[in-house]
LOFIFI-534391 format. One record per atom (N, C-alpha, C): atom name; residue number from 1; x, y, z. Coordinates in nm, 4 decimals, always signed. Atoms other than C-alpha are relative to their C-alpha. Layout:
+-------+-----+----------+----------+----------+
| atome | num |       px |       py |       pz |
+-------+-----+----------+----------+----------+
|    CA | NUM |        X |        Y |        Z |
...
+-------+-----+----------+----------+----------+
//
This chain:
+-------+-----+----------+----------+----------+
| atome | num |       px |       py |       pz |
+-------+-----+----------+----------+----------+
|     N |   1 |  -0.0986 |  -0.0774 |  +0.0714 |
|    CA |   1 |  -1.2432 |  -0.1183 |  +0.4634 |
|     C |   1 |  +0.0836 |  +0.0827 |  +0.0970 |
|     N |   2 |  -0.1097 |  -0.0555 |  -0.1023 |
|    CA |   2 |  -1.1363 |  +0.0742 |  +0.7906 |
|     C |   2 |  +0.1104 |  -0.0500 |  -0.0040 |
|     N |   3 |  -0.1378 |  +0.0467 |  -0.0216 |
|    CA |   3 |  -0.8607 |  -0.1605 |  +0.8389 |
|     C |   3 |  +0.0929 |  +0.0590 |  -0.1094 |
|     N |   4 |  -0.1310 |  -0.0283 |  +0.1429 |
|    CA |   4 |  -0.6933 |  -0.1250 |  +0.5025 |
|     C |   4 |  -0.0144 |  +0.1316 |  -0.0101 |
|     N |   5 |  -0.0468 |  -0.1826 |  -0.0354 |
|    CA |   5 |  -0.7196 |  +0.2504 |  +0.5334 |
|     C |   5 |  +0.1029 |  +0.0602 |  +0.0878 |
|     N |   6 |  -0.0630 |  -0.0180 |  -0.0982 |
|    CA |   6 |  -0.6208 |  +0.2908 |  +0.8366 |
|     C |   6 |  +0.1475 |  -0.0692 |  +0.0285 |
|     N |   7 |  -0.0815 |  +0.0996 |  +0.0172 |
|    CA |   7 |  -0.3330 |  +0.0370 |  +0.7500 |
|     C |   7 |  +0.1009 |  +0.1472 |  -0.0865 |
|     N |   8 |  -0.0548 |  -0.0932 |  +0.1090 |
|    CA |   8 |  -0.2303 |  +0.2953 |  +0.4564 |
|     C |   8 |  -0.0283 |  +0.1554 |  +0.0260 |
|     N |   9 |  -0.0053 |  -0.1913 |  -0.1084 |
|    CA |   9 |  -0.2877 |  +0.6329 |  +0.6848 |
|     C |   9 |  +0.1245 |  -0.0240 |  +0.0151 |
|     N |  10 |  -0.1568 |  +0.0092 |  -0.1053 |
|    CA |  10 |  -0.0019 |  +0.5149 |  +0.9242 |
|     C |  10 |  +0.1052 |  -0.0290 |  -0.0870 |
|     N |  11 |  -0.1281 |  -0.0007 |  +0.0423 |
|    CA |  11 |  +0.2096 |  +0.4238 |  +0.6726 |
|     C |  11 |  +0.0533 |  +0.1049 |  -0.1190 |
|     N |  12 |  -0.0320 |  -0.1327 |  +0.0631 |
|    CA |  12 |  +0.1579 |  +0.7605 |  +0.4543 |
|     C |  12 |  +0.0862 |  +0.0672 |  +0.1275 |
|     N |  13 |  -0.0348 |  -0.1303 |  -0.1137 |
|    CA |  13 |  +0.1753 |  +0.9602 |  +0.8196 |
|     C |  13 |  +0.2125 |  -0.0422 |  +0.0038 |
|     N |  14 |  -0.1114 |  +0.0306 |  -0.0315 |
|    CA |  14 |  +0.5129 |  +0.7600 |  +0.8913 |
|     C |  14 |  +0.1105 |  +0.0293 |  -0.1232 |
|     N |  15 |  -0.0751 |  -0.0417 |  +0.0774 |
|    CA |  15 |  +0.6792 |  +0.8197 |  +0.5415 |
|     C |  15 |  +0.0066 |  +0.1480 |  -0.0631 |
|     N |  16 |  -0.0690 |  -0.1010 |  -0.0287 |
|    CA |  16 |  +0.5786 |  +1.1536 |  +0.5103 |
|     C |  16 |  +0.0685 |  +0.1068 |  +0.0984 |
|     N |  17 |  -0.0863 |  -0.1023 |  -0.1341 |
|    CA |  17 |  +0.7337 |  +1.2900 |  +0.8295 |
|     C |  17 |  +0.0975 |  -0.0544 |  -0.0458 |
|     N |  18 |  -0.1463 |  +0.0481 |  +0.0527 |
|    CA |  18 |  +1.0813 |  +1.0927 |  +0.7004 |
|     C |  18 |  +0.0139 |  +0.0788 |  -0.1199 |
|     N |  19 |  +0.0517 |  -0.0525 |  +0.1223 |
|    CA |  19 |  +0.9447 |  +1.2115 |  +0.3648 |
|     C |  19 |  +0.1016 |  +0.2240 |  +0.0363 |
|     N |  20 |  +0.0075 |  -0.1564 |  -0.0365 |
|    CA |  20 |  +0.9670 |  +1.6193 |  +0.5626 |
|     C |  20 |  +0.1180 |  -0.0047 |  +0.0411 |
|     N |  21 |  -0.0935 |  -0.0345 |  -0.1302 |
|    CA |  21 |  +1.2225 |  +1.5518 |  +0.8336 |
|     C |  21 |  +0.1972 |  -0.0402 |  -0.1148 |
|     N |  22 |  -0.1153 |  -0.0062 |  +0.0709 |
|    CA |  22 |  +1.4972 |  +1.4125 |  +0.5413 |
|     C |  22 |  +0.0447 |  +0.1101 |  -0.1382 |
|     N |  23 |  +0.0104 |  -0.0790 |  +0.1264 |
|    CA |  23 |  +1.4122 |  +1.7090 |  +0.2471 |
|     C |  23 |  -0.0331 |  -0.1066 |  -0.1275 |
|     N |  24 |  +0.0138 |  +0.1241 |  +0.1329 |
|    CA |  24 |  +1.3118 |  +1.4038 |  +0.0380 |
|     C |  24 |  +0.0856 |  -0.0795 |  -0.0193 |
|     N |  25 |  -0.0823 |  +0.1244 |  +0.0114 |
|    CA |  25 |  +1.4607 |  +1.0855 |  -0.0329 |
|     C |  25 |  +0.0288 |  +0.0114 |  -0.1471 |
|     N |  26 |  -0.0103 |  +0.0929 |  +0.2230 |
|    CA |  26 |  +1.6268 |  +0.9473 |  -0.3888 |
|     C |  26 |  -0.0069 |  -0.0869 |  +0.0118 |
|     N |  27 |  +0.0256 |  +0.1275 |  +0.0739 |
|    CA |  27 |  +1.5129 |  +0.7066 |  -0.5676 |
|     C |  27 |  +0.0550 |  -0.0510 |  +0.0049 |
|     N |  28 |  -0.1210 |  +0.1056 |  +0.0487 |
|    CA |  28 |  +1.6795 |  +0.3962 |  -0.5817 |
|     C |  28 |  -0.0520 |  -0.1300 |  -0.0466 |
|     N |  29 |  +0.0511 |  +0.1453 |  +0.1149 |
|    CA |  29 |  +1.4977 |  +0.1582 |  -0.8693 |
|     C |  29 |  +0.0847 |  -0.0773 |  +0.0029 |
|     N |  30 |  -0.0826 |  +0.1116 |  +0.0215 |
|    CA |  30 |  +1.8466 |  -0.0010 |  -0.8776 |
|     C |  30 |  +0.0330 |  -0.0867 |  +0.1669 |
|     N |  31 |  -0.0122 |  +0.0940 |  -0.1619 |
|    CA |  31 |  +1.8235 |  -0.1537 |  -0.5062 |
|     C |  31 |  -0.0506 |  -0.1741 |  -0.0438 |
|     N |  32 |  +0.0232 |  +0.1520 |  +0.0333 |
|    CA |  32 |  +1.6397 |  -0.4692 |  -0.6743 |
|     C |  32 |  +0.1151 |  -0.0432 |  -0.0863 |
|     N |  33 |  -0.0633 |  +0.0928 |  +0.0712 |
|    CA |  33 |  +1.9403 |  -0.4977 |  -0.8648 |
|     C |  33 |  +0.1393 |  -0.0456 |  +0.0803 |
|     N |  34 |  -0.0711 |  +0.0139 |  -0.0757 |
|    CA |  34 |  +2.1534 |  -0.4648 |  -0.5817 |
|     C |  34 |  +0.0407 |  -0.1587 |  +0.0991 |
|     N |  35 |  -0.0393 |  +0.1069 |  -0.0691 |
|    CA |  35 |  +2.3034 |  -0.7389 |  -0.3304 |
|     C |  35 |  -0.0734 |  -0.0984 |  +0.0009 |
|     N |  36 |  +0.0815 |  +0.1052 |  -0.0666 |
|    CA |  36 |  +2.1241 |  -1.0541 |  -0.2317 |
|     C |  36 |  -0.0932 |  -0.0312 |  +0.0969 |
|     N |  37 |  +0.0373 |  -0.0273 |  -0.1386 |
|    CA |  37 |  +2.1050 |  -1.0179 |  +0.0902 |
|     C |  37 |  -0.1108 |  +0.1301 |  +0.0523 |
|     N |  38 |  +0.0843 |  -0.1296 |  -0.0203 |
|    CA |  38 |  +1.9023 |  -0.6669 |  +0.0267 |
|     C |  38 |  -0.1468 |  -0.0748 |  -0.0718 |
|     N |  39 |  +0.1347 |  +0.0106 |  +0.0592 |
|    CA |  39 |  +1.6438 |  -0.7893 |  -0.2134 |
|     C |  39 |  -0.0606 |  -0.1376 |  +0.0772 |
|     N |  40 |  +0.0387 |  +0.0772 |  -0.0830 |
|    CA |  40 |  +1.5972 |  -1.0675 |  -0.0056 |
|     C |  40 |  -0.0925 |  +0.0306 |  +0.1228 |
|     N |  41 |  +0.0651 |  -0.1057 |  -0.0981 |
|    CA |  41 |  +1.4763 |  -0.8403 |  +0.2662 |
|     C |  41 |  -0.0938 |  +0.0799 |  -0.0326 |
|     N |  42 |  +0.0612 |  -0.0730 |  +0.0638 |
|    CA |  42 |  +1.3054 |  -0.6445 |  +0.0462 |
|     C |  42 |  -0.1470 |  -0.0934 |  -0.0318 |
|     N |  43 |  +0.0790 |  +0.1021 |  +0.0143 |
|    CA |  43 |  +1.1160 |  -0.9576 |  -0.0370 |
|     C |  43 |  -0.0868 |  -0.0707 |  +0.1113 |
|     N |  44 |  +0.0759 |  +0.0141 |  -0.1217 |
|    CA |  44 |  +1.0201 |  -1.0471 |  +0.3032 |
|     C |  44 |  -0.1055 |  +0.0968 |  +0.0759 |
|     N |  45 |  +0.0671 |  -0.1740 |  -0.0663 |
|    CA |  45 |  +0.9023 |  -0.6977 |  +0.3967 |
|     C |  45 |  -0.1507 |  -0.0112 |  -0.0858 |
|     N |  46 |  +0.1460 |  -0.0325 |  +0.0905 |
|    CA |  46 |  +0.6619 |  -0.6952 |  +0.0855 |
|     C |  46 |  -0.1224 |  -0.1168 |  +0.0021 |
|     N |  47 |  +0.0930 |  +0.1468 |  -0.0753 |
|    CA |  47 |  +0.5284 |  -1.0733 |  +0.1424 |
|     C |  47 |  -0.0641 |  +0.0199 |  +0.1466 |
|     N |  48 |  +0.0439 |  +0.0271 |  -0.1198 |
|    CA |  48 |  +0.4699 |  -0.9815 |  +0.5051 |
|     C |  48 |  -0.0842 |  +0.1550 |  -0.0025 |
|     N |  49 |  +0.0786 |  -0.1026 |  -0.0290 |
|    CA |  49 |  +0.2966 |  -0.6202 |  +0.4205 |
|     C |  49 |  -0.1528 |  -0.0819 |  -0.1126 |
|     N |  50 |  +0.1403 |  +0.0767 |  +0.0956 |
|    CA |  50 |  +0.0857 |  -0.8606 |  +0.1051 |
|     C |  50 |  -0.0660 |  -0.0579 |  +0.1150 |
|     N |  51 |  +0.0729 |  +0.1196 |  -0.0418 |
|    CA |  51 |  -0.0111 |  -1.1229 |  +0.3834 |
|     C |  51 |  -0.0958 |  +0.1008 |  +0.1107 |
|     N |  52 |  +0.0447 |  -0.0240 |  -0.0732 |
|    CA |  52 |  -0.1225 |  -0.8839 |  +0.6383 |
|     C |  52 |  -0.1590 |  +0.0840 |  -0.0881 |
|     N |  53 |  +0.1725 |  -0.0427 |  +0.1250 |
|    CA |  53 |  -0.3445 |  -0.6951 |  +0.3319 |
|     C |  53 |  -0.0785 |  -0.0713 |  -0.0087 |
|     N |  54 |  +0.0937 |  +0.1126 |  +0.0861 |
|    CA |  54 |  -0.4987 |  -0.9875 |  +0.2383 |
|     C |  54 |  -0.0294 |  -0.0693 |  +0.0918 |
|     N |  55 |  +0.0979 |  +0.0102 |  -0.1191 |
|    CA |  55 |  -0.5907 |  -1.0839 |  +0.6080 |
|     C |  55 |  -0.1036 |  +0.0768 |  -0.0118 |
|     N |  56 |  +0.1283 |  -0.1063 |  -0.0032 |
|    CA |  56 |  -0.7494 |  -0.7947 |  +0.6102 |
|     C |  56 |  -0.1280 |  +0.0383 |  -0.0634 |
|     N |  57 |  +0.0679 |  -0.0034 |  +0.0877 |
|    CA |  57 |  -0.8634 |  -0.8239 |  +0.2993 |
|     C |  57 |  -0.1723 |  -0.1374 |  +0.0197 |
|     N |  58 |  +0.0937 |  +0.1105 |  -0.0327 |
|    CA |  58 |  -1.0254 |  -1.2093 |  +0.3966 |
|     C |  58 |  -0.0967 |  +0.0380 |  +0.0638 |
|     N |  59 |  +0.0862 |  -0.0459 |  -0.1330 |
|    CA |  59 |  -1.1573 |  -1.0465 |  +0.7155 |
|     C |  59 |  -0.1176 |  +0.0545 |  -0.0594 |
|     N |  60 |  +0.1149 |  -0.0545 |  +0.0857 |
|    CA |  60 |  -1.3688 |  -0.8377 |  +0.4874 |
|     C |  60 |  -0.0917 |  -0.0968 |  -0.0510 |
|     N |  61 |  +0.0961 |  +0.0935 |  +0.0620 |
|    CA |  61 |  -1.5237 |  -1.0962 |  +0.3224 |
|     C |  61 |  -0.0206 |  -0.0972 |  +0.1176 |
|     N |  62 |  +0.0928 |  +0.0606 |  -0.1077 |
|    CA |  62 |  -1.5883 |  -1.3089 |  +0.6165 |
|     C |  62 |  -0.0863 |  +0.0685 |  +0.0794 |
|     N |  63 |  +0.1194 |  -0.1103 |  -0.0446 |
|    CA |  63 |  -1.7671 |  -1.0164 |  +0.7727 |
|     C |  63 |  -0.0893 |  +0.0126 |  -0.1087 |
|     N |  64 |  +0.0593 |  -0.0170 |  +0.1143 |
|    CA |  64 |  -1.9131 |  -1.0066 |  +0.4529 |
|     C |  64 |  -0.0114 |  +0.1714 |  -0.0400 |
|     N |  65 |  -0.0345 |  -0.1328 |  +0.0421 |
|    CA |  65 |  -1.8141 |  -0.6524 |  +0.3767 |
|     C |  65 |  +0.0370 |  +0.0611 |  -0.1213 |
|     N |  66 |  -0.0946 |  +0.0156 |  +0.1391 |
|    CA |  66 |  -1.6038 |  -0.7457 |  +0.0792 |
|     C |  66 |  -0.0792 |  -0.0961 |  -0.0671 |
|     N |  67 |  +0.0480 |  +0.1285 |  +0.0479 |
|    CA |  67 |  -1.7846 |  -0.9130 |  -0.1835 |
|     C |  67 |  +0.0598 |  -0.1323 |  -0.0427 |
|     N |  68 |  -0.0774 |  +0.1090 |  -0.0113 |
|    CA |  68 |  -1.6670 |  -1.3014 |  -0.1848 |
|     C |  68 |  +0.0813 |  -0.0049 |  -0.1361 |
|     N |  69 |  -0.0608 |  +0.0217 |  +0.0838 |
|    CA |  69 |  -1.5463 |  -1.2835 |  -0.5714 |
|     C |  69 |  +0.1064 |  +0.0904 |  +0.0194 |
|     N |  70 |  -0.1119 |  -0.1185 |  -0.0370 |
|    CA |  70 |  -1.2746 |  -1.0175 |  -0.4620 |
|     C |  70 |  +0.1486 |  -0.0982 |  +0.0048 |
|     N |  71 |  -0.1311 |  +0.0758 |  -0.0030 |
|    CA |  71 |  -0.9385 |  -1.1850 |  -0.5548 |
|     C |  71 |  +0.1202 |  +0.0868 |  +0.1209 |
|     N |  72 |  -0.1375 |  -0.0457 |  -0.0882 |
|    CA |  72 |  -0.7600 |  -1.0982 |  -0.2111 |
|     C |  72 |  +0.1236 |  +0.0258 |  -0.0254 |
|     N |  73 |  -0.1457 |  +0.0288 |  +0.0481 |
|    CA |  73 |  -0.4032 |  -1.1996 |  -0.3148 |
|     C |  73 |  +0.0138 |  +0.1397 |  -0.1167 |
|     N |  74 |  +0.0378 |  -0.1319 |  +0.0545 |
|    CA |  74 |  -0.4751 |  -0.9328 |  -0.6149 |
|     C |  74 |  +0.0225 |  +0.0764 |  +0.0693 |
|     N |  75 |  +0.0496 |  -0.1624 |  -0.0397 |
|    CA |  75 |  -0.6281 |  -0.6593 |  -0.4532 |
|     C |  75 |  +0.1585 |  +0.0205 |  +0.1252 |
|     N |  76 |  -0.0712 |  -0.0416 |  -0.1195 |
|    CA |  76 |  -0.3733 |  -0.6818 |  -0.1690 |
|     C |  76 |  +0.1695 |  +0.0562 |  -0.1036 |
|     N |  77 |  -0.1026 |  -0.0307 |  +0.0957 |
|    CA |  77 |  -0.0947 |  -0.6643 |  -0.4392 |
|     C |  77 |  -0.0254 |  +0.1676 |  -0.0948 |
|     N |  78 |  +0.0404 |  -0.1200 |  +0.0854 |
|    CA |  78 |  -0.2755 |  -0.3596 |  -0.6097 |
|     C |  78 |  +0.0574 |  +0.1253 |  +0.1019 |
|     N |  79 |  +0.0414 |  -0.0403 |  -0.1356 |
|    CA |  79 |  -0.3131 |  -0.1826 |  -0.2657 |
|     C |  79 |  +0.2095 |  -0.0205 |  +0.0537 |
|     N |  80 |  -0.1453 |  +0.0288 |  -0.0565 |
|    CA |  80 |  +0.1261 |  -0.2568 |  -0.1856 |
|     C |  80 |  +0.0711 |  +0.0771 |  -0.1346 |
|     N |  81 |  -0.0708 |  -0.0844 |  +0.0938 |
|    CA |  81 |  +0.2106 |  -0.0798 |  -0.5660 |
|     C |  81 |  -0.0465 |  +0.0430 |  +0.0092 |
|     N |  82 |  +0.0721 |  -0.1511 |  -0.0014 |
|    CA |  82 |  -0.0094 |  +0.1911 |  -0.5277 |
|     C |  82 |  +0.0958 |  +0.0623 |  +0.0720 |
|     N |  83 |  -0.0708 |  -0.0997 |  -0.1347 |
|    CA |  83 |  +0.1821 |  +0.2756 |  -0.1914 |
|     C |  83 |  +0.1301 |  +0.0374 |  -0.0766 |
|     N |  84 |  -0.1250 |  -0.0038 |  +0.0638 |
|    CA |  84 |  +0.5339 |  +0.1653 |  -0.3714 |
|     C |  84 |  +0.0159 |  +0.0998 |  -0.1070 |
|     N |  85 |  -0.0847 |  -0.1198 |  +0.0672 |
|    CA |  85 |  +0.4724 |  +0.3696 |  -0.6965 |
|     C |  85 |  -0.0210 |  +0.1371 |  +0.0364 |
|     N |  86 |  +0.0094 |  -0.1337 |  +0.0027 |
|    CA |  86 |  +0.3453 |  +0.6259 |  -0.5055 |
|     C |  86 |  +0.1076 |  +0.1141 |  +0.0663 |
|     N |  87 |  -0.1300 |  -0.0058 |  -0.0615 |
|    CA |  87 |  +0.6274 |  +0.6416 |  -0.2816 |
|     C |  87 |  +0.1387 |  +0.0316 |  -0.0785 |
|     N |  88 |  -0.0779 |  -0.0682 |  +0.0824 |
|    CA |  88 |  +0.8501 |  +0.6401 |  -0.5571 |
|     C |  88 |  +0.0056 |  +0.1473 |  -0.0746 |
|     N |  89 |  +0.0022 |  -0.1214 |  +0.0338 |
|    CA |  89 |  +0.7109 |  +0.9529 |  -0.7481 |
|     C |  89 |  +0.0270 |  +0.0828 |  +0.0893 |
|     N |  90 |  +0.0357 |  -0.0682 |  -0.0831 |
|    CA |  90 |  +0.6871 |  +1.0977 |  -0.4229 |
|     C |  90 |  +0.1576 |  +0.0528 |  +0.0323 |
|     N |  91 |  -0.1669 |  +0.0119 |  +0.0149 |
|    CA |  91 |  +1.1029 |  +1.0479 |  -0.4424 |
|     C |  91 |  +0.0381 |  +0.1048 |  -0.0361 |
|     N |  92 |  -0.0375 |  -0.0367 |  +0.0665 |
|    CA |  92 |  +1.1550 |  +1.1378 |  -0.7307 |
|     C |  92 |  -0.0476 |  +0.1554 |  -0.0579 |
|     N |  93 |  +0.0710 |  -0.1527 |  -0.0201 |
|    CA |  93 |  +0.9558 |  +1.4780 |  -0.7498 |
|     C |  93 |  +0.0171 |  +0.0768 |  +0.0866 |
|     N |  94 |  -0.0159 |  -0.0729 |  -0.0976 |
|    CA |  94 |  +1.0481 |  +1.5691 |  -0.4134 |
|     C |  94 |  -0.1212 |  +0.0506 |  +0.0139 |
|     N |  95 |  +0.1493 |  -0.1204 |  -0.0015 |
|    CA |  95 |  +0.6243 |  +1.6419 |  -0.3713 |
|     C |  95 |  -0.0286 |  -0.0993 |  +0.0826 |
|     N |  96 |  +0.0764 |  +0.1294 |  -0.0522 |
|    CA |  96 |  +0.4641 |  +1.3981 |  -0.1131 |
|     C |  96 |  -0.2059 |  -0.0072 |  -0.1199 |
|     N |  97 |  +0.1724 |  +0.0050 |  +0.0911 |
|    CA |  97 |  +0.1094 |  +1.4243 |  -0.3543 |
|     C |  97 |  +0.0040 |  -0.1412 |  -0.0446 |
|     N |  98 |  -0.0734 |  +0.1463 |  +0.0564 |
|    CA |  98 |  +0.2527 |  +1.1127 |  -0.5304 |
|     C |  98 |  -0.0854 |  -0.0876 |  +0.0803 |
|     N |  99 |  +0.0480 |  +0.1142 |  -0.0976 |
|    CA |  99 |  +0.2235 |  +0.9239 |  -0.2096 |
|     C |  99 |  -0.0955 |  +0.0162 |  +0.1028 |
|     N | 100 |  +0.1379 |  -0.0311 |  -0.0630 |
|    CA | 100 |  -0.0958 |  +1.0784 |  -0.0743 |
|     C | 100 |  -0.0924 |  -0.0933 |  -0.0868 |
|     N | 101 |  +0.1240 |  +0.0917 |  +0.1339 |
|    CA | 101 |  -0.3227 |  +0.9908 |  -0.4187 |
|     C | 101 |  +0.0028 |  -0.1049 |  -0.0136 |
|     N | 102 |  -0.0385 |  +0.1618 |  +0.0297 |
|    CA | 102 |  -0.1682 |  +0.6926 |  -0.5350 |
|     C | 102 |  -0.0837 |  -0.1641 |  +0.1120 |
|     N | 103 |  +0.0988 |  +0.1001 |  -0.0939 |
|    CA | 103 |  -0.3047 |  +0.4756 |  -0.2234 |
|     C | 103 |  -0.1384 |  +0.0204 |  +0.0136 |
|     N | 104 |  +0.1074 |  -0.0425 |  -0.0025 |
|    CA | 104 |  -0.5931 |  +0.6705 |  -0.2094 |
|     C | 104 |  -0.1032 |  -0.0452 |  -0.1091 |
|     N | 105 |  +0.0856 |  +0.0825 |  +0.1158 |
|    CA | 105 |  -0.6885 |  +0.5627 |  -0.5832 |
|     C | 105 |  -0.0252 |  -0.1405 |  +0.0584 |
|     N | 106 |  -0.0005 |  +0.1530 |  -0.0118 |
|    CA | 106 |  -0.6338 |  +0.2092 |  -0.4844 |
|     C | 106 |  -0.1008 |  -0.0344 |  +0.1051 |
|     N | 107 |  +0.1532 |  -0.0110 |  -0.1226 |
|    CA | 107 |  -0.8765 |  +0.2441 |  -0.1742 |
|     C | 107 |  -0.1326 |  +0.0187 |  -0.0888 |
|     N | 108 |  +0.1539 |  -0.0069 |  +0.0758 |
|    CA | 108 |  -1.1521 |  +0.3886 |  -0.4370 |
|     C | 108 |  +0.0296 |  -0.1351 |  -0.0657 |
|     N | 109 |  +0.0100 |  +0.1655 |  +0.1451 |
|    CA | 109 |  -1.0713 |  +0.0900 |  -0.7048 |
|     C | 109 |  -0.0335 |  -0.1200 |  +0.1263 |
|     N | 110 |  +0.0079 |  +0.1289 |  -0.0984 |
|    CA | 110 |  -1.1003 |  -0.1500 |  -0.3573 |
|     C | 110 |  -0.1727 |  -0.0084 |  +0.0319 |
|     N | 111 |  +0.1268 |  -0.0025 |  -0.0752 |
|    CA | 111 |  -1.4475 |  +0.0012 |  -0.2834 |
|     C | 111 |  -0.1360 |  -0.0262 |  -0.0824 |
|     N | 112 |  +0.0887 |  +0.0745 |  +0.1227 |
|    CA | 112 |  -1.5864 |  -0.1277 |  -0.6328 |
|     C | 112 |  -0.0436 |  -0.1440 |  +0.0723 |
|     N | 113 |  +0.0426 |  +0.1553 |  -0.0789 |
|    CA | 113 |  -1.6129 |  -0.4824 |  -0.4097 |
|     C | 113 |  -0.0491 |  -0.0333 |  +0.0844 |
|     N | 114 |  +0.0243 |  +0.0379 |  -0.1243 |
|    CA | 114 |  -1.7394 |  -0.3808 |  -0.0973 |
|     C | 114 |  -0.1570 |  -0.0172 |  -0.0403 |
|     N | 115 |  +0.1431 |  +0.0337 |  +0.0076 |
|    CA | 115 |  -2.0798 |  -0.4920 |  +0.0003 |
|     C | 115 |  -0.1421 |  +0.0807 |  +0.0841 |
|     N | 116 |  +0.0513 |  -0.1047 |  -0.1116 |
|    CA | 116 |  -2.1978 |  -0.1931 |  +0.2278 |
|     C | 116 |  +0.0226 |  +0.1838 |  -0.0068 |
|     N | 117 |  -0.0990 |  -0.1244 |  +0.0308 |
|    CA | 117 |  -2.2092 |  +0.1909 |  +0.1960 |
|     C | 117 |  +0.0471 |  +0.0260 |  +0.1610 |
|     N | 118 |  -0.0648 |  -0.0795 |  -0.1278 |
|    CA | 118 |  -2.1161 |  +0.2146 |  +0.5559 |
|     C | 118 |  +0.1889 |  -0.0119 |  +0.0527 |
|     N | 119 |  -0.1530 |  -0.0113 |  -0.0317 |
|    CA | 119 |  -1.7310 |  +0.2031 |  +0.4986 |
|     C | 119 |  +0.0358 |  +0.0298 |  -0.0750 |
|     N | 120 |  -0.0260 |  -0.1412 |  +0.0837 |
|    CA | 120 |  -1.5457 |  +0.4318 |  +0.4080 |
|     C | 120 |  +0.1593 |  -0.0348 |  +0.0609 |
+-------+-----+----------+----------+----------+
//
């Protein structure tokens, strides 16, 4: 489970210092409805943050860490909207809490599968 923590530290630490250093971001739900060329990108970004989850996620279960019925593809998708809606509230509230908890739940709901108490 280190990995995928430590995966979703660095990318809290990195959005909230942008999060601090811009006074908060706005929302922009309408970006998927935007250009082509954006959601396209948008689409690559999230496929290539799913595939690296769900390495991570495999890795687990070939260490046998993760128990084998653990739908990777899932969980790695659970674990990418946690961050996203937490990121969003985190927007739209101007509070980073949003995007502290939000991943943080998704880490406990991940640790219903593991096969060890020694990760954390």
């Amino acid at each position: 489970m280190r990995p995928v923590h430590g995966a979703i530290v660095q990318i809290q630490k990195v959005r909230t210092t942008q999060f601090a250093q811009e006074g908060g971001v706005q929302a922009r739900p309408d970006v998927c409805l935007g250009p082509v060329d954006v959601r396209d990108d948008l689409t690559r970004v999230l496929a290539e943050w799913r595939d690296i989850f769900r390495a991570g996620l495999e890795r687990m279960q070939y260490d046998g860490r993760l128990d084998a019925s653990a739908d990777s593809a899932r969980l790695a998708h659970m674990l990418i909207a946690a961050y996203q809606g937490g990121s969003l509230l985190a927007q739209i509230a101007h509070d980073v809490a949003p995007l502290r908890d939000a991943p943080y739940a998704a880490v406990e709901h991940l640790r219903a599968y593991t096969t060890s108490d020694d990760i954390a």
